[in-house]
Steps between C-alpha positions, in 0.01 A plus 500: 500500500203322539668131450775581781215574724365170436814327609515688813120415578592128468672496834213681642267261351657175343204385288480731191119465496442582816732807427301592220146504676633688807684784293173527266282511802732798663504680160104500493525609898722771354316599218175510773657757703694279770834754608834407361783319735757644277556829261324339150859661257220529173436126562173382409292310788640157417841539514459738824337195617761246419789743649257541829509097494874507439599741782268388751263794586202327462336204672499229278244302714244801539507519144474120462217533712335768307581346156304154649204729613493694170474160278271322784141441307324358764409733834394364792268605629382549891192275546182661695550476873273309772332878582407540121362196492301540793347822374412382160284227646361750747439701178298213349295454782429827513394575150304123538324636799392845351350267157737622321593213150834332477683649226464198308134555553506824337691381215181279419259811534682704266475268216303649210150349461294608217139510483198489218224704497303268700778503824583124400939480420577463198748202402796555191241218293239759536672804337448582142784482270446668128584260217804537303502772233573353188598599115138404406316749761704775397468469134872399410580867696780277645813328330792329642726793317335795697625330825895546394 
């Protein structure tokens, strides 16, 4: 039944890959909840698609639209308005005016410092690091075997 469907669809839409993309996109519309045009017969959601294409319930340029918007990766997005603007910089000069750090500024502050004994900071060539264990140290307690 399906393949007579097709045919039909092809006067609807004349480009078979088109078809294809519009009556998959309806079927997932379907399957999402979107109400039927037609009575569904114990068709599945594809080929109640393709006859919706076929008899001409549906819109075939809404759901071009919506098959675009669905497969659209990129959204554009609006871009702050004049008014924002204007507040964030009033923001800024508030914040600069009360003594309050840049949040760059911050960032620099929070960086972990550590300190000897003596309150002096201690650099990584200052640290201790313990020599390597070896076979000899440990008496032989150690063989290559015992690591499998």
């Amino acid at each position: 039944m399906a393949r007579v469907t097709v045919e039909d669809c092809v006067t609807k839409v004349p480009n078979r890959f088109e078809l294809v993309m519009l009556a998959a996109q309806r079927a997932r519309n379907l399957g999402a909840g979107v109400p039927l045009s037609l009575d569904r017969d114990n068709d599945r959601n594809p080929v109640v698609a393709l006859r919706e294409i076929a008899e001409g319930t549906i819109n075939i340029s809404e759901l071009e639209n919506n098959l675009i918007r669905g497969l659209q990766k990129f959204v554009e997005m609006d871009e702050p308005e004049e008014d924002d603007m204007d507040l964030l910089a009033i923001q800024r000069e508030i914040d600069a005016e009360q003594g309050e750090p840049e949040p760059s500024e911050e960032i620099k502050e929070d960086v972990l410092h550590v300190e000897g004994e003596d309150g002096e900071e201690v650099r990584e060539e200052d640290t201790y690091v313990p020599p390597a264990t070896t076979r000899e140290q440990t008496g032989g307690a150690f063989d290559d075997s015992d690591a499998l």
